[in-house]
C-alpha positions in Angstrom: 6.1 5.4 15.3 9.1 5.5 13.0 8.3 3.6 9.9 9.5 3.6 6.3 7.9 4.0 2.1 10.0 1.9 0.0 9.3 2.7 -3.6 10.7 0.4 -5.7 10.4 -0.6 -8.8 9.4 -4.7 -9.1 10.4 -6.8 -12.4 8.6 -9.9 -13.3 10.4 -12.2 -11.2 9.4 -13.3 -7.7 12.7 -14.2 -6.4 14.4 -11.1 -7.4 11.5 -8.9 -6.0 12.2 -10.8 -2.8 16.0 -9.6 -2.5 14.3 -6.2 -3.2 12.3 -6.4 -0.3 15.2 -8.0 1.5 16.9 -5.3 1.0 15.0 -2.2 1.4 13.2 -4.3 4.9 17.9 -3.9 6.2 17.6 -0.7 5.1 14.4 0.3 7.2 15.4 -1.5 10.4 19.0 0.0 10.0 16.9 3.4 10.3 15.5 2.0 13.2 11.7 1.7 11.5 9.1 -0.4 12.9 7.4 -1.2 9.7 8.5 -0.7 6.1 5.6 -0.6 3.3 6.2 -1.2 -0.1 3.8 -0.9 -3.0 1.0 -3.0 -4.6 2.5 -5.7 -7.1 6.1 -6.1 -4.9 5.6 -9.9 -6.2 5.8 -9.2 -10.2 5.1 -6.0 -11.8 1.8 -5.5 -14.1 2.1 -6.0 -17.3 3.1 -9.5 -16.5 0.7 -12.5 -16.1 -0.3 -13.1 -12.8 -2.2 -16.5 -12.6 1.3 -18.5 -13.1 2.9 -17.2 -9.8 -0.3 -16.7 -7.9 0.4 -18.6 -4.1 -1.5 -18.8 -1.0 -0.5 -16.5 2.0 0.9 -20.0 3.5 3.2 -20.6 0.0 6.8 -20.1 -0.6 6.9 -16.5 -1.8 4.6 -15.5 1.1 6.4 -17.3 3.2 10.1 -15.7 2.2 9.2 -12.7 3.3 8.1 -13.5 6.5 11.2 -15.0 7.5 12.8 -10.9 6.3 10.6 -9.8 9.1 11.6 -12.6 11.4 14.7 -11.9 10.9 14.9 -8.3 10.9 12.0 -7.9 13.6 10.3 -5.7 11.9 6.6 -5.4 10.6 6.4 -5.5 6.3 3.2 -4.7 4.1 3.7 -5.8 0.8 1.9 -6.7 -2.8 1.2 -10.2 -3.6 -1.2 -12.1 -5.8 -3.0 -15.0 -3.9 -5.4 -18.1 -6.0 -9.1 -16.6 -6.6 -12.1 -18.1 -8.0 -12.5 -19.2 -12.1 -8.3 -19.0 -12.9 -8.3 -15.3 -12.1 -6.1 -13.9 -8.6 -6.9 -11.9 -5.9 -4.7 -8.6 -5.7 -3.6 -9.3 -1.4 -1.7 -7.0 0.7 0.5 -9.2 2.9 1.0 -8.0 6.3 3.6 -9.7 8.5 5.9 -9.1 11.5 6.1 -9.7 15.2 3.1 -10.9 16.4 1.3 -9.7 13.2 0.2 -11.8 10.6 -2.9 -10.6 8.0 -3.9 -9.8 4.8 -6.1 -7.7 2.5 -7.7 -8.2 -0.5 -8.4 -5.3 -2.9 -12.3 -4.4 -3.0 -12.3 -1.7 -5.8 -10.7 -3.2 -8.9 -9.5 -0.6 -11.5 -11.6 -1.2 -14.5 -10.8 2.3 -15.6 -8.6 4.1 -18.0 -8.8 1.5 -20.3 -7.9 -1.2 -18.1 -9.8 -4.1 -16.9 -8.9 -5.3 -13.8 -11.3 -7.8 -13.3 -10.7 -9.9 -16.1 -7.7 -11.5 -14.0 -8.7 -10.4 -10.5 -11.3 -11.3 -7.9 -12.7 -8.7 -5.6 -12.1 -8.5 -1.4 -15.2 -8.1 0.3 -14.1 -6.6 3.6 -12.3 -3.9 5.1 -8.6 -4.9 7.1 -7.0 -3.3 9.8 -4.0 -4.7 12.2 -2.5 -3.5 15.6 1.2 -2.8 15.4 2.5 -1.7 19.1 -0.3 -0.2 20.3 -1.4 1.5 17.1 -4.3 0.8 15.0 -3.8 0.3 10.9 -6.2 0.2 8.0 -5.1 -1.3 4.5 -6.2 -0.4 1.4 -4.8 -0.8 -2.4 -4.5 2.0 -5.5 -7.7 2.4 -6.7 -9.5 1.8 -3.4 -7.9 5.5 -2.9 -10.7 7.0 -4.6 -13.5 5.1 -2.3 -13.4 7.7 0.7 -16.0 5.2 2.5 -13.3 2.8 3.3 -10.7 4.9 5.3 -13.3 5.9 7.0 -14.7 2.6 7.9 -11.0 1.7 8.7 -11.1 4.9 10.6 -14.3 4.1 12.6 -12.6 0.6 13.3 -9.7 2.5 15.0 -7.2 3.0 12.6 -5.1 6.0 13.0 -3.0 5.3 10.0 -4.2 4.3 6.7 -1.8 2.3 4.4 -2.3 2.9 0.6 -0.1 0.4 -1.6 -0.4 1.2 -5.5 0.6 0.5 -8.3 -0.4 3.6 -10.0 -1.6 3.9 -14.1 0.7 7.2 -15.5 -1.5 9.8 -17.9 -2.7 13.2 -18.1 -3.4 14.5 -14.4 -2.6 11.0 -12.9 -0.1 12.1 -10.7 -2.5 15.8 -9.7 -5.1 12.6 -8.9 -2.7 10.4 -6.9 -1.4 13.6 -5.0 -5.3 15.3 -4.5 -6.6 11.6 -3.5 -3.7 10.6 -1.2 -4.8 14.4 0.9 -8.5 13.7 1.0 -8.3 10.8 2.0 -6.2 11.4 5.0 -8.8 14.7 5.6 -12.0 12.2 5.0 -10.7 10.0 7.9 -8.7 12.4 9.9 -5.8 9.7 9.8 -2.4 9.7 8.7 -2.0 8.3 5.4 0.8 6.1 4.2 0.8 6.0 0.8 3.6 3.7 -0.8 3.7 3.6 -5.1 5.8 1.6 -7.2 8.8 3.7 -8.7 8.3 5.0 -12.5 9.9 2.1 -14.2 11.3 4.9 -17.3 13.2 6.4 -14.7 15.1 2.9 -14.6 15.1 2.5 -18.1 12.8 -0.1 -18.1 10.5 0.1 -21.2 6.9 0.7 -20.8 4.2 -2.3 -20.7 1.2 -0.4 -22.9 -2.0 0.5 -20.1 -0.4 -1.7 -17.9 -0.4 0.3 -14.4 3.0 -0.3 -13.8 4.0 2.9 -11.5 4.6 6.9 -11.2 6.0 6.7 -7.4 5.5 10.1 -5.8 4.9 8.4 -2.5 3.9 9.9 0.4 2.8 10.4 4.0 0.5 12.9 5.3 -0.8 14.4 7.9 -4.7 13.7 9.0 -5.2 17.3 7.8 -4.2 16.9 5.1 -0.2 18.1 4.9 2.9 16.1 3.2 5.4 15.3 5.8 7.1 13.6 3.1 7.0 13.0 -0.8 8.9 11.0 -3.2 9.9 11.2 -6.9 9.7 9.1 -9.7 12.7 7.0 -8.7 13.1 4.6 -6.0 14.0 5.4 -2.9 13.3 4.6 1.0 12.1 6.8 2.9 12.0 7.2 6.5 9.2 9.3 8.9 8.5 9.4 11.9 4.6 10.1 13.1 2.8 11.3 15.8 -0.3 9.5 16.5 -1.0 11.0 19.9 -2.1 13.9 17.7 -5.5 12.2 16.6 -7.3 13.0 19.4 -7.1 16.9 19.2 -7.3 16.7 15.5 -10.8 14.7 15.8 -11.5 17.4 18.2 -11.4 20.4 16.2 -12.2 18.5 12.9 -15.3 15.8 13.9 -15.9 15.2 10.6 -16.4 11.1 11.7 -18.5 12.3 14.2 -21.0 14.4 12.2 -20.8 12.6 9.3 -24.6 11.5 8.1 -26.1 8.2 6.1 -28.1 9.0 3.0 
């Protein structure tokens, strides 16, 4: 599977984030990629308010990027906030292309580092994953990444690639965290691990929004043991990989760590 990370950096305006999905999507498909992920948030950046541009999967914004897959026959992830319950959103991952059309909502909200995430944002409850020509792909959003229990449910549900969208909090050690978590987590499930940030919006020029958790990037894809096959700055940028998932089975093999896992 060729696929492609686009880190970009989103502002607070829909329509402009959907040109930048526009564009990055011609990019990918120009690379010849089957699916192009971007980050958590590709609808309006934190640090913005969310409850004024929050739409169903079936509304305009939602539905703008579908026709860029349509168009460009090619499978997109991206960041979106969808209505919850009692005025706050749910933080959704949309997932469209041909003959693909799901979502996830974020289970683990970051109410952490001195954020709150719940005060504006309602919980997902399940585990997603989606078939995209032949292969089998779990979802899962920025802080979820330190919940090993759900790649590997996505894992035991088939996946063989896990896709990590974030929108990741900057600090002391946050990017050793993002890069340790993004590695164990491919290790934990013995999957591949797509792991698409927003871009550092400093390295834009873009001023910063307090303990907002606007972005660091260093976006990545790894191996199920573990290894980078590629890693991004602070900047945005598309990148392009292609992976192997015929690998799985061998790697299962001499790692069973699905297998022998036990319940406590």
């Amino acid at each position: 599977m060729r696929l492609a990370v686009a880190q970009i950096v989103s502002s607070a305006n829909p329509a402009d984030n959907v040109e930048l999905i526009r564009e990055y999507a011609t990019q990918a498909k120009a690379a010849g990629a089957e699916l192009v992920v971007f980050p958590e948030a590709a609808m309006r950046a934190f640090g913005n308010t969310l409850a004024d541009i929050a739409e169903p999967l079936d509304g305009p914004w939602a539905a703008a990027v579908r026709t860029i897959a349509g168009d460009l026959d090619i499978a997109i992830v991206a960041g979106m906030f969808t209505p919850g319950n009692d005025g706050r959103v749910r933080n959704t991952l949309l997932v469209t292309g041909p003959g693909i059309d799901t979502s996830y909502d974020k289970i683990h909200l970051f109410d952490a580092f001195g954020f709150a995430e719940s005060d504006s944002v309602d919980a997902g409850t399940s585990p997603v994953t989606f078939e995209l020509n032949g292969t089998v792909i779990g979802l899962a959003t920025c802080y979820d990444v330190r919940f090993p229990a759900l790649f590997t449910a996505n894992a035991r549900a088939g996946a063989d690639v896990n896709i990590v969208c974030a929108s990741w909090g900057s600090g002391e050690g946050k990017a050793e965290q993002w890069d340790l978590l993004v590695r164990a987590r491919a290790v934990d499930s013995t999957t591949f691990v797509v792991a698409c940030g927003q871009g550092d919006p400093a390295s834009v020029g873009l001023p910063s929004a307090g303990a907002a958790p606007t972005g660091i990037g260093h976006s990545a894809v790894v191996s199920p043991l573990g290894s980078p096959l590629v890693t991004l700055g602070r900047e945005p940028e598309l990148a392009v990989v292609d992976i192997d998932t015929s690998v799985i089975p061998d790697v299962r093999g001499k790692l069973p760590v699905l297998a022998n896992a036990r319940s406590f």
